[in-house]
C-alpha positions as CSV (number, residue, x, y, z in Angstrom):
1,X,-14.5,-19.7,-9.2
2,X,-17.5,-17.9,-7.6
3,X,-17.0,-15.2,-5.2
4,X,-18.2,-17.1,-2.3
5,X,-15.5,-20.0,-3.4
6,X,-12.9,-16.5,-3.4
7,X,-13.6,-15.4,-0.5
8,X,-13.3,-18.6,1.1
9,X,-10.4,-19.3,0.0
10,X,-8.7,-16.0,0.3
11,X,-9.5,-15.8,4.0
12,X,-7.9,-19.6,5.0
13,X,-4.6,-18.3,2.5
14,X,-4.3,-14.6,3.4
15,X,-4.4,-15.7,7.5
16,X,-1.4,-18.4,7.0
17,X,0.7,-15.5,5.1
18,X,0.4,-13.0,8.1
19,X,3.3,-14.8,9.8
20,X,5.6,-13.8,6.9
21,X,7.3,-10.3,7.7
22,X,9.4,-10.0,4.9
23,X,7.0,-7.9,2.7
24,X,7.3,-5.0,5.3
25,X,4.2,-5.7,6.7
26,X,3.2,-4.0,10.1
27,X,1.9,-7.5,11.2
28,X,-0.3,-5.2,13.6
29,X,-3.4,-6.6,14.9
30,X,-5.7,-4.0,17.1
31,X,-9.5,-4.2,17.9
32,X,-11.7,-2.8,15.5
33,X,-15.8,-1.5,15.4
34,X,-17.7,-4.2,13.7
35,X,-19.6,-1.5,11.5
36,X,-16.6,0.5,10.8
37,X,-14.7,1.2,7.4
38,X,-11.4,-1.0,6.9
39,X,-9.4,-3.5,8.4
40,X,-5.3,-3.6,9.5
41,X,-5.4,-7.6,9.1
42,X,-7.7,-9.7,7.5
43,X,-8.0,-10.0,3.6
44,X,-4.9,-10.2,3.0
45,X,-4.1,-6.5,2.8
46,X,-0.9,-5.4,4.0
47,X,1.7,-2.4,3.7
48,X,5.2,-2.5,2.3
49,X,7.5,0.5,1.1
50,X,9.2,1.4,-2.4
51,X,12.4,2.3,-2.7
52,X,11.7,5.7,-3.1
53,X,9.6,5.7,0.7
54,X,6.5,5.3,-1.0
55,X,4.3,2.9,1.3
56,X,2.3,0.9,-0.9
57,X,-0.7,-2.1,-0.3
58,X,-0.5,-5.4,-1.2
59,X,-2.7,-8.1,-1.2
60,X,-0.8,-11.1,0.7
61,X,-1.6,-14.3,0.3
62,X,-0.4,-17.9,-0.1
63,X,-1.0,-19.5,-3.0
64,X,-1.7,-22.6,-1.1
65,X,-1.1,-24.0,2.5
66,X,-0.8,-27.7,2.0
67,X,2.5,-28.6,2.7
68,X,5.1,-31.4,2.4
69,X,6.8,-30.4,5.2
70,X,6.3,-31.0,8.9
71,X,8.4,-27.9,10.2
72,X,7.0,-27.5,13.8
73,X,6.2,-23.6,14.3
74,X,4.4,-23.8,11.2
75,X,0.9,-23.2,11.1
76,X,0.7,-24.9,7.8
77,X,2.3,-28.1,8.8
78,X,1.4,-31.4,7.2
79,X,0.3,-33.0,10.4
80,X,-2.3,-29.9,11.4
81,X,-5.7,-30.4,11.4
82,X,-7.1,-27.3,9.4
83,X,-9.1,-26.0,6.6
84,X,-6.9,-26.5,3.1
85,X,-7.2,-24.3,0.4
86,X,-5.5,-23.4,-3.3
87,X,-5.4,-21.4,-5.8
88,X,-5.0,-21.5,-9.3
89,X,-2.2,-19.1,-10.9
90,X,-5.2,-17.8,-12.9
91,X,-7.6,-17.2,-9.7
92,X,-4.4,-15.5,-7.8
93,X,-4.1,-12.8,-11.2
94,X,-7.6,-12.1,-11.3
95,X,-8.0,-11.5,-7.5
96,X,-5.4,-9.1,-7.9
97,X,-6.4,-7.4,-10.7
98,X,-10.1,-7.5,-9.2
99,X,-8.5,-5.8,-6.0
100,X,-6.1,-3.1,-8.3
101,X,-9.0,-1.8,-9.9
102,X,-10.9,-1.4,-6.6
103,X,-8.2,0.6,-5.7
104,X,-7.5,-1.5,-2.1
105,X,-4.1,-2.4,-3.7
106,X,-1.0,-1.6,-5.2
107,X,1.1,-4.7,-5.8
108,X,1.2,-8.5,-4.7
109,X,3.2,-10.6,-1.7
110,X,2.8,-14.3,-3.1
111,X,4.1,-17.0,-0.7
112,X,3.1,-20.3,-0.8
113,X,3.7,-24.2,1.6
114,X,5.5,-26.7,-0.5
115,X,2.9,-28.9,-2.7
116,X,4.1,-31.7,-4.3
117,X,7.8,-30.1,-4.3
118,X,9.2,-26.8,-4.5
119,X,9.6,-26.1,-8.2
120,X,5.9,-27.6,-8.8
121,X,5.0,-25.1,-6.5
122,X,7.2,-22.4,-7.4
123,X,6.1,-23.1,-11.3
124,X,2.8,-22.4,-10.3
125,X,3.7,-18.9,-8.5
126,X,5.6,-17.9,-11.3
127,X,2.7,-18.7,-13.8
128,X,0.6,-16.4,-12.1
129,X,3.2,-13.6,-12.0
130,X,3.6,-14.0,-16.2
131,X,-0.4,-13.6,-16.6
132,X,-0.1,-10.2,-14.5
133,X,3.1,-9.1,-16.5
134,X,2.4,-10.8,-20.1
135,X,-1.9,-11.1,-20.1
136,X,-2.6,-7.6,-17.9
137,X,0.3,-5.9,-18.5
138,X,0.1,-5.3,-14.9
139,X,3.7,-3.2,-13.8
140,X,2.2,-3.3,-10.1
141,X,4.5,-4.6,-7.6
142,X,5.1,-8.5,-7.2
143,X,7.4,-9.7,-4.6
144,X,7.8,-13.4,-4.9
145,X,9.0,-15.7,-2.3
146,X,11.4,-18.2,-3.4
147,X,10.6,-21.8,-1.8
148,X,14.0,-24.1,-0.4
149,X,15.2,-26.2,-2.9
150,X,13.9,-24.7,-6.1
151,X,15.6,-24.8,-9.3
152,X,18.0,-22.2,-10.5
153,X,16.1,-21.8,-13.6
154,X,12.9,-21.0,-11.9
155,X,14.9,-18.9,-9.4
156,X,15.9,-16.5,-12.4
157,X,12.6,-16.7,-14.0
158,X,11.6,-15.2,-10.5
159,X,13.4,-11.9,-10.2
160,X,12.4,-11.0,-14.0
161,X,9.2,-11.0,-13.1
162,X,9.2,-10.0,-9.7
163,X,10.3,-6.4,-8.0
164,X,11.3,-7.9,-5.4
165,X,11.9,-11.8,-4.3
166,X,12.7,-13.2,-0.8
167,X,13.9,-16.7,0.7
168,X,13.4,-17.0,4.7
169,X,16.4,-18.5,6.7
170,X,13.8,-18.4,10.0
171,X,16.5,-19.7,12.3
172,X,20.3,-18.4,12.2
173,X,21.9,-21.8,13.3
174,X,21.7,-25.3,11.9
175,X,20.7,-26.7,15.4
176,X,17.6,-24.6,15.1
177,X,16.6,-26.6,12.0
178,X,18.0,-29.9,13.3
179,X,15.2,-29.4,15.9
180,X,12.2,-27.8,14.4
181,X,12.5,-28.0,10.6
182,X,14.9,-31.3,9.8
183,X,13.4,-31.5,6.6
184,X,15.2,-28.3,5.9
185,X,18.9,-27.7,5.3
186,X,20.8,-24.1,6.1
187,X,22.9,-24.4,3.1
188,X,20.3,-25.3,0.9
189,X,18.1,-22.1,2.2
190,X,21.0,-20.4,1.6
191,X,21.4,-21.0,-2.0
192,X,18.5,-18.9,-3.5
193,X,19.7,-15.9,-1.9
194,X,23.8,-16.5,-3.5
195,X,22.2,-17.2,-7.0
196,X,20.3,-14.0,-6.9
197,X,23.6,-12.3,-5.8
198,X,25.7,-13.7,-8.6
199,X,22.8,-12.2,-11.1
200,X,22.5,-9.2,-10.1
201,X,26.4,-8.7,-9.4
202,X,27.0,-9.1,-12.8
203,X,24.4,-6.3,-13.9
204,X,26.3,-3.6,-11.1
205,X,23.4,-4.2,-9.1
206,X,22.4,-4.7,-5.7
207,X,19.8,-7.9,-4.9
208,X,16.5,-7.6,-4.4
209,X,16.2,-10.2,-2.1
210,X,15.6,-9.8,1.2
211,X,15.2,-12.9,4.2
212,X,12.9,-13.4,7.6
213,X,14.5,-15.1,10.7
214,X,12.3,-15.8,13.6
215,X,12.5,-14.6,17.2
216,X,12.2,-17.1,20.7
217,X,11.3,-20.1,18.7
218,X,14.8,-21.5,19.4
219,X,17.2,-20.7,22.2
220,X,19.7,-18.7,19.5
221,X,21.1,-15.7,21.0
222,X,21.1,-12.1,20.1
223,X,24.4,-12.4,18.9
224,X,23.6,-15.2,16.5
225,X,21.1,-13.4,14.6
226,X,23.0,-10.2,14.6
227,X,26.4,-12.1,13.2
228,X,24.3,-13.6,10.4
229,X,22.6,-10.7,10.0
230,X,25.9,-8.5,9.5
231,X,27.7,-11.5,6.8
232,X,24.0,-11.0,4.6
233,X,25.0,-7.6,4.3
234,X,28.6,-8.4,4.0
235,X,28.1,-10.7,1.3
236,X,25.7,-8.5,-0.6
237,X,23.1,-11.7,-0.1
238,X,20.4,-9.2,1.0
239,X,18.7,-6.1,0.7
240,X,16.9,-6.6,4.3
241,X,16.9,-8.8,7.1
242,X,13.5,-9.2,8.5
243,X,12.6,-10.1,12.2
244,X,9.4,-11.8,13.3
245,X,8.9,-12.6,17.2
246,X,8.0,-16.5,17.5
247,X,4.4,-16.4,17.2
248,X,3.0,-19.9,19.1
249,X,0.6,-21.6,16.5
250,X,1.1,-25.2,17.4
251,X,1.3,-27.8,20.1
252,X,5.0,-29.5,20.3
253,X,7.1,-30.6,23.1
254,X,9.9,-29.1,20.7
255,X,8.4,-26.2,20.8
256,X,9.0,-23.0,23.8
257,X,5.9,-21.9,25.8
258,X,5.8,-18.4,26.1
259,X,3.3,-16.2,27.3
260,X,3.1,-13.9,24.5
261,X,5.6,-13.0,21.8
262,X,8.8,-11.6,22.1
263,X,8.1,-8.0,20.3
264,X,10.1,-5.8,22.1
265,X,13.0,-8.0,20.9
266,X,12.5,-8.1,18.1
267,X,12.4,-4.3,18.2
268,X,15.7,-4.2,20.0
269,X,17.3,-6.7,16.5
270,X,15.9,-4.3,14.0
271,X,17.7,-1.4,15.7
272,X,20.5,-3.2,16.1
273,X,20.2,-4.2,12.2
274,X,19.8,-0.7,11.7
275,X,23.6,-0.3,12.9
276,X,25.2,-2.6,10.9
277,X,23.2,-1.2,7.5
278,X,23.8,2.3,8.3
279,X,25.9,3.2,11.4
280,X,28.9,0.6,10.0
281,X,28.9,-0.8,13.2
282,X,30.3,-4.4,13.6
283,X,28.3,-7.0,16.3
284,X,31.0,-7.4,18.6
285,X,30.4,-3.5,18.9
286,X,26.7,-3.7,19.4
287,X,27.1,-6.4,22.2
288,X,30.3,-6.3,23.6
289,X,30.5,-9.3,25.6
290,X,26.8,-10.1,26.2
291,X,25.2,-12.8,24.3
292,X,21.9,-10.5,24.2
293,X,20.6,-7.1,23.4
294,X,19.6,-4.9,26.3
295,X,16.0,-4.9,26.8
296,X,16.1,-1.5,28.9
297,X,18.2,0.8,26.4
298,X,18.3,1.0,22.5
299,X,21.5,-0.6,21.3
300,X,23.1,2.6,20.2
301,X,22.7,3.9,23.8
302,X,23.9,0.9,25.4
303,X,27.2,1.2,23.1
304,X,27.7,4.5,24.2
305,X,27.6,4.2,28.0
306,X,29.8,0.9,27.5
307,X,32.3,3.3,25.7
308,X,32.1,6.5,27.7
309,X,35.9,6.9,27.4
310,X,35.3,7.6,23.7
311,X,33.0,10.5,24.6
312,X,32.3,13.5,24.4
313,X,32.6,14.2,21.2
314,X,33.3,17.8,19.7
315,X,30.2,18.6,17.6
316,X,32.2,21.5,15.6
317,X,34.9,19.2,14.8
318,X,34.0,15.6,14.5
319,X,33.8,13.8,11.6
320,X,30.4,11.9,10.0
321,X,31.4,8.4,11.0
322,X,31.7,9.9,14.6
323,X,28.6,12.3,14.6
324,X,26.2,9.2,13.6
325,X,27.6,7.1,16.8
326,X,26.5,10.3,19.1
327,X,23.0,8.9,20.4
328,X,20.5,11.2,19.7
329,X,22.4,12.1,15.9
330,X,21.3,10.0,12.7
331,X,22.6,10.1,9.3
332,X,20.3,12.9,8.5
333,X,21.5,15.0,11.8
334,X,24.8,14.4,11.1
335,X,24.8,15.7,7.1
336,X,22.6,18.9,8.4
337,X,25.8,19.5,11.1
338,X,28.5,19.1,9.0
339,X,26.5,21.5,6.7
340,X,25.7,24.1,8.9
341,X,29.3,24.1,10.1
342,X,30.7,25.3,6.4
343,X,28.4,28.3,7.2
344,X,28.6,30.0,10.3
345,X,30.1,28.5,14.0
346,X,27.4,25.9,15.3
347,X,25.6,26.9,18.9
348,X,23.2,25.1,20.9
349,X,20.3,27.0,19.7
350,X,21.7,26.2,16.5
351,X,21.7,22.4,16.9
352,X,18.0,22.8,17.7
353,X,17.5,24.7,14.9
354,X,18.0,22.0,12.6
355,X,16.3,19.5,14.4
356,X,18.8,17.9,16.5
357,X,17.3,16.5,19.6
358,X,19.3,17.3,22.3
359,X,17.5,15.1,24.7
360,X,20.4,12.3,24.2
361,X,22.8,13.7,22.5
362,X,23.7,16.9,25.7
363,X,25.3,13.8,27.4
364,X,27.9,13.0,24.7
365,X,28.9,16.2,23.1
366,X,30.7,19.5,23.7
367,X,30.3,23.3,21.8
368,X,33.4,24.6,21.3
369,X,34.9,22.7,24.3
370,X,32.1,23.3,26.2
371,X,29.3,21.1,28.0
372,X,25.6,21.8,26.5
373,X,23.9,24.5,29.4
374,X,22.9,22.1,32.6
375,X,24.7,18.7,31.6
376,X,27.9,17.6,34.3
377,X,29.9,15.0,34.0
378,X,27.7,13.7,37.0
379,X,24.6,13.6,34.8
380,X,26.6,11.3,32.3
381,X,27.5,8.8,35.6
382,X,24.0,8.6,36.2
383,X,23.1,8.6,33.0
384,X,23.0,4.3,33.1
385,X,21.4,4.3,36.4
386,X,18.1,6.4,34.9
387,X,17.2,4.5,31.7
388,X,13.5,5.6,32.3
389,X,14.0,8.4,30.6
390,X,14.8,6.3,27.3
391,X,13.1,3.2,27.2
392,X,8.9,4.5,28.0
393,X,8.9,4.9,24.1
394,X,9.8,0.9,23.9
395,X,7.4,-0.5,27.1
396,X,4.3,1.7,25.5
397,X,5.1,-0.3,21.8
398,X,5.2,-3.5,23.8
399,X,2.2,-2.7,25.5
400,X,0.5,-1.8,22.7
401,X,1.7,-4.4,20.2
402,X,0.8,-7.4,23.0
């Protein structure tokens, strides 16, 4: 393959894997000097973190867009009219060794459409991950994304080779696929992710795999993708659930019209996924009786001013598990509290001392029965009323990211 044959085909495969969020990438897209150094999007370099916070480049790229399947959101659908390209497992193990040893990357996000059928295809990916491991030695990372309907065998042959391997739901009901993927089957998506699980249960280990579900393509509900979000977890099926606003890319009646993509949304599900995997809270908590997330207030906040009666909380007495529902007070804020407290008796100044932001957290707690200095039991009734002083942070990101 010459580079200009490279190059060509990296930039048709790297754009149709951008859509894919599962890798951790920032899927940001910002205008850039044509003469400058770098670029956030194009050549299939993108960001993803370790498990020990390290944030690490990969090169992300399909291993090839034609496709079998007709799923209507997909930019590589078999009835689009657009450039086709593929790789060879070779070409995708020398590209990324050519790009390791220019230092622009540290690892590998391989996706790929459906050609011919899944385990065809998924043999393929997996032959290029063995020349990385077994022919370069490369101990890089490789996250592999498992196709629907691939073969046990090739599953497992997968996740030896692979730090980390993924299977996307995309939609959290069957309806969703009935209408916009009917070639695909829930159940059958859901497979990949259960056989990983059974593996890796068996080692005393937790999964590697993680999933994508996607935002405004259908007319599913906050509390749909939450629910399935919370039995993933539940059922040990995933590491991370992964949320990507419904990007339009195709023409079809099936298909919503929307004026840009639903990013703020999306934000509001990754907090609220960041509940359930570390606050313990359950979805009926998170949306009470509302079928949606607020748009206006973070769902933690939004909790909180549904459940004033449970508030305030007595920052010298309470427990972990009620510290960390305290907006304002993380995990992190909560251990530094309950640390401090063996110590000496906790103050205000105190709080701010360790890095507590009091911005939030004044409404909901007390000091040794006392109110932090300036904050009435008025404040906390108009606390709902002034949600400006929460949510600029969220209309600049939407701002930005549109």
């Amino acid at each position: 393959m010459t580079k200009q044959d490279s190059l060509y085909k990296l930039s048709i495969l790297s754009t149709a894997a951008r859509y894919d969020n599962s890798c951790s990438s920032s899927g940001a897209k910002r205008e850039s000097h044509p003469f400058g150094i770098g670029n956030t999007h194009l050549s299939g370099i993108c960001h993803s973190w370790t498990a020990d916070g390290r944030c690490v480049s990969l090169l992300k790229v399909l291993l090839t867009n034609m496709c079998e399947n007709d799923c209507k959101y997909c930019v590589c659908r078999i009835k689009n009219n657009l450039p086709r390209a593929m790789f060879t497992p070779r070409e995708i193990a020398d590209l990324t060794i050519e790009f390791y040893k220019r230092n622009f990357i540290e690892g590998l996000f391989l996706s790929s459409a459906v050609y011919k059928s899944p385990d065809y295809t998924m043999e393929l990916m997996i032959k290029a991950a063995e020349i990385l491991r077994k022919e370069y030695h490369f101990n890089g990372y490789i996250h592999l994304k498992i196709l629907p309907g691939t073969s046990k065998e090739l599953i497992e042959k997968s996740f030896e080779l692979a730090d980390r391997v993924s299977s996307n739901l995309e939609f959290p009901t069957k309806e969703g696929f009935s209408l916009l993927a009917p070639q695909k089957d829930f159940e059958e998506l859901l497979k990949p992710l259960v056989h990983v699980r059974n593996i890796y249960l068996e080692k005393n280990k937790k999964s590697p795999a993680s999933t994508q579900l996607i935002v405004g393509a259908t007319n599913d509900k906050d509390i749909k993708f939450v629910t399935l979000a919370n039995y993933l977890y539940e059922k040990k099926l995933v590491r991370r659930v992964y949320y990507s606003a419904y990007i339009p890319v195709n023409n079809d009646k099936y298909l919503p019209h929307v004026k840009s993509p639903q990013f703020l949304r999306e934000h509001r599900l990754y907090q609220a996924d960041w509940l359930i995997r570390f606050y313990k809270f359950k979805p009926e908590e998170i949306l009470g009786n509302e079928e949606n997330l607020r748009l206006d207030l973070d769902p933690k906040m939004s909790w909180a001013l549904r459940n004033i009666d449970k508030f305030p909380i007595e920052i010298t007495t309470a427990d972990y598990y009620e510290l960390i529902r305290i907006p304002g007070i993380g995990p992190k804020g909560a251990m530094k509290i309950i640390h401090a407290r063996k110590y000496s008796h906790i103050a205000e100044k105190d709080l701010k001392r360790i890095g507590i932001s009091l911005k939030r957290a004044k409404f909901f707690i007390t000091i040794h029965g006392k109110r932090i200095s300036g904050t009435t039991d008025k404040d906390i009734k108009k606390l709902e009323k002034e949600t400006h002083l929460f949510d600029n942070l969220y209309k600049y990101e939407e701002n930005t990211m549109l």
